[in-house]
N, C-alpha and C positions, 0 to 999 in steps of 0.2 A: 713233858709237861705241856707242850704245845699243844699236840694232838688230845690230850686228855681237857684240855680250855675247848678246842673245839669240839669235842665229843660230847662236853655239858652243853655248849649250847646249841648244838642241829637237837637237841633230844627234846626239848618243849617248842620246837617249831615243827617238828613229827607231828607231836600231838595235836597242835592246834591245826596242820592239814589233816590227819585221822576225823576231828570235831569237823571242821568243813565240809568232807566226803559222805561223813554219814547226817549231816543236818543238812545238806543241801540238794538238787537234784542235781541226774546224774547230766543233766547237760552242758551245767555247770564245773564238772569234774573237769574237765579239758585243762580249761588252764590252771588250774588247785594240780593237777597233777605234774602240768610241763614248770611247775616254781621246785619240784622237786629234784629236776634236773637242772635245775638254771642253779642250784647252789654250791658248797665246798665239794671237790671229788670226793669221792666213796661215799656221799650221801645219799644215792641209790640202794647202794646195800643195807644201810644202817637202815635207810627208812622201810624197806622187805623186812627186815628183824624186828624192827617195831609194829608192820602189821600182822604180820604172825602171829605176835606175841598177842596183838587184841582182837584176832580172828579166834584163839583157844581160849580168851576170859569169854566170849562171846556166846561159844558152844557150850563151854562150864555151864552158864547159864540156863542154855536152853534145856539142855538134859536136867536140870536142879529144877523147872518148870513142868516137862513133862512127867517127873516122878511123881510132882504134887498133883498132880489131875487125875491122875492114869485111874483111881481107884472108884472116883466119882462114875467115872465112865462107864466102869463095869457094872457097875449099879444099874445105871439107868437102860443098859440092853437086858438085864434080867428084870426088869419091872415089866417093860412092852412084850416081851415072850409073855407074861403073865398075863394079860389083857385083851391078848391074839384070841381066845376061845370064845369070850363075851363079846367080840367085834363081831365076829360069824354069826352068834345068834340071835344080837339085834339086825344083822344085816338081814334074816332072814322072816322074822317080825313084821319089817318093816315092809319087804316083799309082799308077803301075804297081805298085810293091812290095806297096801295099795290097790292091789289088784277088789279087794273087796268094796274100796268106796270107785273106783272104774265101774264095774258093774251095777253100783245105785246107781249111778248119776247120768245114764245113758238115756234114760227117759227125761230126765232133766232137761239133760240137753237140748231132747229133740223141742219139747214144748217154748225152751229161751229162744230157739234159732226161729219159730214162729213167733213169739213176741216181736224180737228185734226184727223181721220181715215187716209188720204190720208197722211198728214203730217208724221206719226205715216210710212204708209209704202216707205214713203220717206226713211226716215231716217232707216230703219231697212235695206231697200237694198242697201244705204249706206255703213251701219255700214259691212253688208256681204262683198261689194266689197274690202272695209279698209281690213279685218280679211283677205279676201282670197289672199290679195294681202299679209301680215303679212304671212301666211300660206305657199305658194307656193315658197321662198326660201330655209325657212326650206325642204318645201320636193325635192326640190332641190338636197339642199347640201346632206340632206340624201341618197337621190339616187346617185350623186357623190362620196357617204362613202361606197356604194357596191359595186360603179363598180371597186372603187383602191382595197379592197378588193378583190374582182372576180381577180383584176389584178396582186394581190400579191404587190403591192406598201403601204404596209402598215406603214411606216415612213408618205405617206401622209395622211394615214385614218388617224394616231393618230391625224394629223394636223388639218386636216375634223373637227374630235368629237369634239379636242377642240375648234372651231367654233361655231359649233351648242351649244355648253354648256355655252360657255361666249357669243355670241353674237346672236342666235338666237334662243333658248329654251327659253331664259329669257322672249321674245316676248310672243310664244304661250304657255306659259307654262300651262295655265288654261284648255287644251285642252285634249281629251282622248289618242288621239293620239300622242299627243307631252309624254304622260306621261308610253306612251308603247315605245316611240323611246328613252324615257331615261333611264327607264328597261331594254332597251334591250344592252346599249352604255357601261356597265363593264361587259357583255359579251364577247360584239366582245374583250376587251381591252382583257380579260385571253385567246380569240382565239389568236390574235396578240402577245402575249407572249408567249403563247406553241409553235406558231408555231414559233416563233426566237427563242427560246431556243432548238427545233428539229433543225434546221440551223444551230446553234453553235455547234451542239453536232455533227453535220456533220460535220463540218469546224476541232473541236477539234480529231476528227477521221482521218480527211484527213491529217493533219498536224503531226497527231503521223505516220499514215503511210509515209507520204517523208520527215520526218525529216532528215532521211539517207540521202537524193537527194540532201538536201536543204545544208546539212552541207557539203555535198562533193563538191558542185558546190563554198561555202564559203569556204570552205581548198584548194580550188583549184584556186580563185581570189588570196586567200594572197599568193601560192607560186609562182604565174606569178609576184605579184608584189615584191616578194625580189629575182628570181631568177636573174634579170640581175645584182643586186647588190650583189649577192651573187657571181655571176661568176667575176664582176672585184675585189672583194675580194683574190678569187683564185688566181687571175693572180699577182694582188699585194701582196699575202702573200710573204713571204720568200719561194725558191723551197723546193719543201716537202725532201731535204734530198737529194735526186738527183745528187743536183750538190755540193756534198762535193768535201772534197779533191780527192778522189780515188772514186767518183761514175764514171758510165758509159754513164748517158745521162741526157740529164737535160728535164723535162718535161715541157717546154714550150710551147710546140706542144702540149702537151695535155689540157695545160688549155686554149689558141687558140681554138681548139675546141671545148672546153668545154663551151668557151663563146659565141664561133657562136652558137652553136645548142641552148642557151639559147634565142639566138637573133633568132632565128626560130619559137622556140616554144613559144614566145611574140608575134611572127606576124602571127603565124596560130592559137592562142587563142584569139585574141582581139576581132575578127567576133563573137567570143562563147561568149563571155560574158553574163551572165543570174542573174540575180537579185532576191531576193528573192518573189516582187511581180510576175515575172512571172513564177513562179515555184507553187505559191501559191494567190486562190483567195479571200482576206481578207474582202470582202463586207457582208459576214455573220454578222463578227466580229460588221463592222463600225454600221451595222442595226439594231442589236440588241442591239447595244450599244445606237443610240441614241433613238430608241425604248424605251426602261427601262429608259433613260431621261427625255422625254417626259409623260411616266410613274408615274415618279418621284420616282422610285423603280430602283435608279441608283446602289445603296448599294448593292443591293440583287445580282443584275447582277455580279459585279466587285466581293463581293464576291464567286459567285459561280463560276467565270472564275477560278477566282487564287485558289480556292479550286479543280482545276478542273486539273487546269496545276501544280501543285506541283503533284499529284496525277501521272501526266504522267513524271513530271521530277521525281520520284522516280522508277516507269518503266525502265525509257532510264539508270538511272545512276543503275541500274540493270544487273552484265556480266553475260555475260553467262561461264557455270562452265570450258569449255575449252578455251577460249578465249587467254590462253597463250601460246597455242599451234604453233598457225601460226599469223604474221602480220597482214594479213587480220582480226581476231577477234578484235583485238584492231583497227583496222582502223574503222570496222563496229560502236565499242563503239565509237569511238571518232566523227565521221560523224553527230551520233547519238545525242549527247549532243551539238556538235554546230548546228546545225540543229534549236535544240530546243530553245536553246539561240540567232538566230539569229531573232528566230520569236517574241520572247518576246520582244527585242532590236525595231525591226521594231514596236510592237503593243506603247512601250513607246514613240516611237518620234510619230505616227502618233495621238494616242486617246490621250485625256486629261482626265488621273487621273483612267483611266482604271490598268492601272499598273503604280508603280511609280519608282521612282531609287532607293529609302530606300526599296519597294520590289524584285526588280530585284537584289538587292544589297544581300539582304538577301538568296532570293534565289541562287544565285549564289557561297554564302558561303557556302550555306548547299552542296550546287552540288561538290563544289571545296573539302570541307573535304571525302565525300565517295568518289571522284575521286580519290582522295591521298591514300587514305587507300585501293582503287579495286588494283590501280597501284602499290602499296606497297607490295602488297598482292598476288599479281598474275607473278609480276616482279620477284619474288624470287625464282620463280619455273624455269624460264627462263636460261637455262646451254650455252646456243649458244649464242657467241660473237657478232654475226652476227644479231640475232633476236632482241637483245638487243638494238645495233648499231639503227638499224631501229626502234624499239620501242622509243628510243631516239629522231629520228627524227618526230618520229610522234607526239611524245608529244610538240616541238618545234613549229611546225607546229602549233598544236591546239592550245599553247598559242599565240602564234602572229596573229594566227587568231581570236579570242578571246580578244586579246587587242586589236586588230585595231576596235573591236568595245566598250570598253570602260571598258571591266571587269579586273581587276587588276589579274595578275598572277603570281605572286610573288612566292609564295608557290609552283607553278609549279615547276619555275628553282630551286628552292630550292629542292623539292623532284627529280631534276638528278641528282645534287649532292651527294646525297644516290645511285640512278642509278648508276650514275658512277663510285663508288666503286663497285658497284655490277658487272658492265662490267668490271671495272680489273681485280677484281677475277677469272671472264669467261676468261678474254685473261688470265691470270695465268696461267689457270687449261689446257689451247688451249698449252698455251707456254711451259708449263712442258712436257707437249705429245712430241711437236717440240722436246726438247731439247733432251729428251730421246732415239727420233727417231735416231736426230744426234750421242750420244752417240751409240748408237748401229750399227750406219753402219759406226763406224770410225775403222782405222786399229793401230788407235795409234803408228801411224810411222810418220819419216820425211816426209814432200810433195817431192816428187823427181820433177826435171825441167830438163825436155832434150833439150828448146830450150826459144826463147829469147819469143814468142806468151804465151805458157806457163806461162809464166814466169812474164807479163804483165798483164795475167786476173787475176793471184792469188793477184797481188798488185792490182787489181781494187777494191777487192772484200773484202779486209783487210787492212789497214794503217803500211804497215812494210817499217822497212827501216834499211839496216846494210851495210854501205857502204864495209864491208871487202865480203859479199855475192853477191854485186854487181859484185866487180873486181871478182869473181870466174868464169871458164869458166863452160860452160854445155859439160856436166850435172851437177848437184848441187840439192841441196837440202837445204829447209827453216828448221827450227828447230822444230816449229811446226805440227803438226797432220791437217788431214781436218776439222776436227772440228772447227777447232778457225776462218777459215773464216766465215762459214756455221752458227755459234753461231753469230757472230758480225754483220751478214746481217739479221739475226735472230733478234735482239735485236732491229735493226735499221726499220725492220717492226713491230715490238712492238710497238715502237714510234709512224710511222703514225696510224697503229689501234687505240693506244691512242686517239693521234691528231683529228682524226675523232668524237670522241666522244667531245671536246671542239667545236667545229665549230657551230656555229648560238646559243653559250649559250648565246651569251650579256656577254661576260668577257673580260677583256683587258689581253694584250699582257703578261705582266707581271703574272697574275694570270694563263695563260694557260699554261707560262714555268714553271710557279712554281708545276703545276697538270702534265705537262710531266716527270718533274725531279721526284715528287715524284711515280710516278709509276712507270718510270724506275729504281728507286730504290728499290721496292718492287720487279720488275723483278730479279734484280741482288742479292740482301739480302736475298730474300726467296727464287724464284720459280728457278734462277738458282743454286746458294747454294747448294738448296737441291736435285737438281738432281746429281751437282758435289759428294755429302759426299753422296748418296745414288750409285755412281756409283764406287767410291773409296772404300765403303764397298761391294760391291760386289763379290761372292767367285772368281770368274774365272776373275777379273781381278789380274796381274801379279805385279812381280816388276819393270818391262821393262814398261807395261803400266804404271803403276804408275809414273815410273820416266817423261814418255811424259804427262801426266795428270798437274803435276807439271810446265812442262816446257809451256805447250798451258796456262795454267791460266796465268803465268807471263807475257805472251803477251797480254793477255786479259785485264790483268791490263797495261798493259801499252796503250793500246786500249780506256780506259775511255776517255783520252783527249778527245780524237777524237770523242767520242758519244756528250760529253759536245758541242763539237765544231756544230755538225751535232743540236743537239737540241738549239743552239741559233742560227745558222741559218736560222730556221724554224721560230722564236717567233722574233729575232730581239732583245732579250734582253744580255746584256753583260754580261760577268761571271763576274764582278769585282762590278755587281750593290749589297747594300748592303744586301738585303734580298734573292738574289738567290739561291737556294738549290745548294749543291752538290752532286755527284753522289758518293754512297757507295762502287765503286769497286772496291778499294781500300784494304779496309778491305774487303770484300765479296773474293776474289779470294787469300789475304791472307790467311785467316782462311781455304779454300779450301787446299790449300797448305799445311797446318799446317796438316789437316787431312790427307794427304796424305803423308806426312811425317810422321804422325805415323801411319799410314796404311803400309809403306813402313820398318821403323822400326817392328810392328807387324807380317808380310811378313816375312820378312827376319829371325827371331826368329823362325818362323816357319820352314822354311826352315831347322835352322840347329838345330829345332827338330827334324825334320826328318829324318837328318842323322845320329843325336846322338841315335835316336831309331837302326839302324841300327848295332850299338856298339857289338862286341859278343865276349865279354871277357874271357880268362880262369881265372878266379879267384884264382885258386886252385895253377898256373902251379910254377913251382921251377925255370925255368929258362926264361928270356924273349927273343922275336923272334928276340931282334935286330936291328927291324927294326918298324918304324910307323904302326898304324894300317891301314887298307884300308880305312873306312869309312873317318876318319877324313884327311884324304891324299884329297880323293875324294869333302869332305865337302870345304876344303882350294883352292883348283881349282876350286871350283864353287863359291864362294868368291874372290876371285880374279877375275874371268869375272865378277861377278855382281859390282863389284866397278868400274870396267871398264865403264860398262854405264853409269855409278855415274858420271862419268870425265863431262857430260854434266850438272849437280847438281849444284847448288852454291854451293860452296868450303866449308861452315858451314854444310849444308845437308849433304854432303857424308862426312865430318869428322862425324858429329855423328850421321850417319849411320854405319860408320865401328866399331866406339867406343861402340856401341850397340850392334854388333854381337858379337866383340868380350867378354865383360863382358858378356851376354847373354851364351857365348859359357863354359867362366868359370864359372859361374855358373852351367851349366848342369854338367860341369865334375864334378864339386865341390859333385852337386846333385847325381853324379852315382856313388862315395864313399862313402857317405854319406848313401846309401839306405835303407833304412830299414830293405827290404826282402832280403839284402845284407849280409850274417853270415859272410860269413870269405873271409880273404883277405892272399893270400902268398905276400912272398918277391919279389917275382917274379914277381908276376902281378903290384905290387907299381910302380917295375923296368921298366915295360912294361908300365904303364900309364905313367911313367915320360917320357916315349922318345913321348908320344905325346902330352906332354905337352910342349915339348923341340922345336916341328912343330910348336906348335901356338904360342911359344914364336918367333921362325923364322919368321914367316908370319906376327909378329906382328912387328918388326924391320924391316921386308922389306918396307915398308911404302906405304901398296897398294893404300893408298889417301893420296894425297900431302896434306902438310898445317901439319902436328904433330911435335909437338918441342921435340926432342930428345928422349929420350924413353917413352914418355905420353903415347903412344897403347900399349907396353910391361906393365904398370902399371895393365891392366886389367886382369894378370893371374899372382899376386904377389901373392894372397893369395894361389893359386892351388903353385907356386914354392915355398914356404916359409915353407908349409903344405912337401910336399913331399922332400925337403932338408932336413929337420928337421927325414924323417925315414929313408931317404937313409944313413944319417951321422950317425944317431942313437945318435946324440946329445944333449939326454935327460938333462945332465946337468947343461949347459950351459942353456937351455931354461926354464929351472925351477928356477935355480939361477936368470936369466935376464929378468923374467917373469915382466910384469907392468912396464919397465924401456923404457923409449922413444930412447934410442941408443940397444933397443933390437936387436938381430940378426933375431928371431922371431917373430919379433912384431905383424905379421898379422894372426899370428895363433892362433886360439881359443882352451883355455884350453878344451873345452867340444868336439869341431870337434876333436883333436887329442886325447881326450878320445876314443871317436866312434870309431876311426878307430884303434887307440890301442886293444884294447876289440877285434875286430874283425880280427886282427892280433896274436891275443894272443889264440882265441879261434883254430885259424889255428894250429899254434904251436903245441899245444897240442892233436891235432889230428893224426900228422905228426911224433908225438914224444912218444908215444903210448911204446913202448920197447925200446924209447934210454932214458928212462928216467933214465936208470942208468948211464949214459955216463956223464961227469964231465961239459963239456962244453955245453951242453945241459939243464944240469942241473941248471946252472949260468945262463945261457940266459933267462930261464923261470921265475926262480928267480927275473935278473932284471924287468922282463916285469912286475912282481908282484908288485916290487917294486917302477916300475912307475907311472903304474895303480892306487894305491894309492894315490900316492902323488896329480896324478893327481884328482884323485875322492877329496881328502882333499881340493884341490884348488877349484875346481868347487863348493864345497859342502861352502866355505868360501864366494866364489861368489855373491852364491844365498843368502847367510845368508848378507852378506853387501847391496844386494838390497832391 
């Protein structure tokens, strides 16, 4: 029963691999076949019984197929036997018919194959005529592309080639000749390029050579065109100064003139006028430009221009090593660099993209920084006001010529504002000469006026005014030295020299007074200053000049107004606006004063060193003459006339001037007791100093300068009287007793000075007394000198011990 359960079921898994085998390919079989081994044992056999068995329904078949055919078949080979006889005799039919229309049509033939010949050369001289007619533009145009060549119109050849290349190569292109004319056609293109860029290179030659030409005829359009406004500027400025209070004439008449001949040389230039194209012929430029256009090698060109012209604006911005010598080198530079900038200017507006404004811009930078740093650099060597002056206007010139066509010059005005300290310096160093000159041809005396003409130029020429000098009759005399006009007219052409250098900066009113006030302050603070204190220190001026060196500044200062006045004349600005400068003459001719006041003090010291040198004392003598010495008799009369001059001093000046000689004075005497190499002193000689101490105590109660309250000038020789009472009285007591006591009798005596001179009196003594030393009263007198001497040395010695 087992085997028979399995036996039913391998029998419908047979089959369905039998249906697999035959419905599928045989590549497939593989494994359809190896599942019939992988199953129950003895399934190999069964499944061989089972194909057997539908290998013989298979065959059934096919034999049950061929029985049904078989008989159609034989039919159909007995019909085509039937048919074989009639096949022959159309085949033979057809033979004959053939060979019969062969033989018509031979003559056929021959007449078509002469048609189609003739046709055949129809058509070929056709096709020639077409071709030569295709042909004969091209060689046309060709010949057209040599003769603008031959003619140098090579902007047209480029236009030619590309004719022939877009529209009529394309045509014959299959030709020998068309394929040697387009070998030949970036030929000519690199001829047409050499020879425009030999063009440019001539153009860039000729333009470096009259860049000079070209910038001077440009610096010369922009001063015609500001000069008439620059002349009614002149005429509207304020008068240069002129017509102050006390000038002479006012220059109206001059800028009248100034402004005709401007209206002159407007109408005898305007005929001139020359433009930069006809100075220069830029058709190189245009050809070559649109040459490398048409090229399409526009790059390369624009490159090599601007590689070309920096190349030359590094050239022109090139000075030459003396160029700060004369005007002219800097005009040459400056001609030079507008020149070149006016030609770049013109290539920017005329070419498109040739140069642009981001390069002109740039190049212009680079030009504008070495311009500043030539002119920086070269300006500084410049000593002459004058050179400067002009170097100024020429740089003014450049930039407004220069901005009128569109380059920013900012940094220009900027770098003459450095200039312009440089030119004060120059007028400083012009003005110190000036002043110097004046100092030295003055006679430092009053102006004397012996009539009323006189008398009137001096006030043109100076702002004085003393109504008590007016009512004086002539002759007469101003208080003042020739100097103080000669300085003040001085001072007042400073100004315009100034002035000159402001004009055509582009600055307003305000900032030009503000530049005048400060340089005239530099004038008066330094440059005049220091010729005053280096003319006050000089040996060989006197006390007489000193005293008028004193009296001309105080005019001078009172003179400021009037420059103040003279310089807002000229600018229009008011002295009350709130940023106005003011002028330092104040202090400047103070402080002169002040020197000369101790120059006059130091003087005068001098003086009565000189007489005190003179001193020839006997030291030794027993008895005195009596009478004053000579020298200081002599020194007291020469003091008294020098005070005398004083009287014209302010009243503080010659007070302590005289208070100065005379402490000066006791001091020296103080000094020639005191001397070192001074050993011995008699009673005698004390005697004899005190009667000239007893002069200057005279001299000093006479009151040779008004203004001392009661005995103030006698205070200055208390010490030499207080000193000398104290040996003449011999009243050591009392001054040793009342020593350090504020109601002392001696109070201004120093324990150590009347040590010194004790000592030196003592050593006299005892030279004198040599054999009277037995004598009683002689004997007591040395005693007490002993006996002072001590006390004194004990006090000094207490002195020094308490400090």
């Amino acid at each position: 029963m087992a085997e028979n359960g399995e036996g039913l079921g391998t029998v419908p898994e047979h089959e369905r691999i039998l249906q697999e085998i035959e419905s599928t390919d045989t590549a497939c079989v593989g494994p359809t076949l190896r599942s019939v081994y992988d199953d129950q044992p003895n399934a190999h056999k069964k499944f061989m019984e089972k194909l057997d068995a539908c290998i013989r329904n298979h065959d059934k078949e096919i034999e049950k197929m061929c029985n049904f055919h078989h008989q159609g078949f034989v039919d159909a080979i007995t019909e085509l036997l039937k048919v074989r006889t009639d096949a022959e005799k159309l085949k033979v039919q057809v033979t004959d018919t053939n060979r019969k229309f062969q033989d018509a049509g031979k003559e056929v033939i021959v007449q078509t194959e002469d048609i189609i010949r003739c046709r055949i050369q129809q058509r070929n001289i056709t096709t020639v005529v077409e071709k030569l007619q295709l042909c004969l533009p091209v060689l046309e145009m060709y010949s057209k592309l040599k003769e603008q060549m031959s003619a140098k119109r090579y902007y047209s050849a480029l236009k030619t080639m590309e004719q022939l290349e877009n529209v009529y190569f394309p045509r014959v292109s299959q030709y020998r000749f068309c394929q040697l004319m387009i070998e030949n056609l970036p030929k000519l293109r690199e001829d047409i390029k050499e020879i425009s860029m030999s063009d440019l290179k001539d153009f860039l030659e000729s333009i470096r050579k009259h860049s000079d030409k070209i910038g001077e005829t440009a610096m010369k359009q922009a001063q015609q065109q500001k000069t008439f406004s620059v002349a009614l500027q002149k005429q509207n400025r304020v008068q240069f100064g002129k017509n102050m209070h006390f000038n002479g004439r006012i220059p109206e008449e001059r800028n009248e003139v100034e402004l005709k001949r401007a209206f002159e040389e407007e109408d005898e230039n305007e005929e001139e006028v020359l433009t930069v194209q006809d100075l220069v012929d830029f058709s190189p430029v245009y050809r070559c430009l649109h040459i490398y256009s048409v090229l399409g090698d526009e790059e390369t060109f624009e490159n090599y221009y601007r590689k070309q012209r920096k190349k030359q604006a590094r050239l022109v911005l090139q000075p030459q090593s003396n160029m700060h010598e004369t005007v002219d080198g800097y005009r040459r530079y400056f001609t030079q660099i507008v020149g070149f900038f006016v030609v770049e200017d013109h290539i920017l507006h005329v070419t498109q993209g040739l140069v642009t404004r981001a390069y002109t811009d740039e190049l212009w930078n680079m030009a504008l920084s070495k311009i500043i740093a030539v002119l920086r650099a070269h300006s500084s060597y410049c000593t002459d006001p004058d050179l400067v002056l002009e170097l100024k206007n020429l740089i003014v010139l450049f930039a407004d010529t220069l901005q009128g066509y569109g380059f920013p010059v900012n940094r220009l005005f900027d770098l003459l504002f450095e200039i312009r300290d440089q030119y004060n310096e120059t007028l400083l160093k012009k003005w110190a000469g000036v002043f110097r000159d004046i100092f030295e041809e003055d006679n430092y005396s009053p102006i004397p006026i012996v009539n009323e003409e006189e008398y009137k130029v001096v006030i043109s020429k100076f702002p004085f005014q003393d109504p008590d000098l007016e009512k004086q009759s002539f002759p007469k005399k101003f208080p003042m030295s020739q100097s103080v006009p000669h300085i003040y007219i001085q001072v007042k052409e400073f100004i315009y020299a100034s002035l000159k250098f402001s004009e055509s900066l582009h600055r307003s009113s305000t900032e030009i007074d503000d530049m005048l006030r400060k340089s005239t302050n530099l004038l008066l603070t330094r440059t005049l200053s220091s010729c005053l204190l280096n003319l006050i220190r000089k040996p060989h001026i006197g006390l007489t000049e000193l005293v008028q060196i004193i009296i001309n500044t105080t005019h001078l200062e009172q003179a400021c107004r009037y420059l103040e006045d003279f310089i807002t004349n000229i600018t229009n600005i008011s002295q009350e606006t709130v940023h106005t400068t003011r002028l330092y003459g104040l202090s400047t001719f103070k402080d002169a004063r002040h020197a000369a006041e101790g120059e006059i003090y130091t003087k005068l010291n001098q003086k009565i060193d000189e007489f005190v040198q003179l001193a020839d004392y006997d030291w030794t003598m027993s008895e005195p003459d009596g009478r004053a010495s000579g020298y200081l008799m002599d020194l007291i009369n020469f003091l008294r006339s020098i005070f005398q001059v004083f009287t014209h001093l302010p009243g503080k000046v010659a007070q302590t001037a005289c208070m100065s000689a005379c402490q000066h004075l006791s001091t020296s005497l103080m000094q020639m007791l005191l001397d070192s190499e001074l050993k011995q002193i008699s009673m005698g000689a004390v005697q004899q100093f005190n009667l000239d101490v007893i002069q200057c105590e005279l001299f000093a109660s006479s009151e040779p300068v008004p203004g001392f309250q009661g005995d103030t000038l006698q205070l200055a020789f208390i010490d030499l009287r207080q000193l000398l009472d104290l040996f003449m009285v011999w009243d050591w007591s009392t001054y040793l007793a009342d020593y350090g006591q504020p109601a002392s009798k001696y109070l201004r005596v120093n324990p150590n000075t009347a040590l010194t001179l004790l000592e030196k009196m003592k050593d006299t003594s005892k030279k004198n007394n040599i054999f009277a030393q037995f004598r009683k009263n002689d004997r007591d007198k040395q005693k007490l000198i002993e006996t002072v001497v001590k006390q004194l040395r004990s006090l000094v010695n207490g002195m020094s011990q308490h400090t």
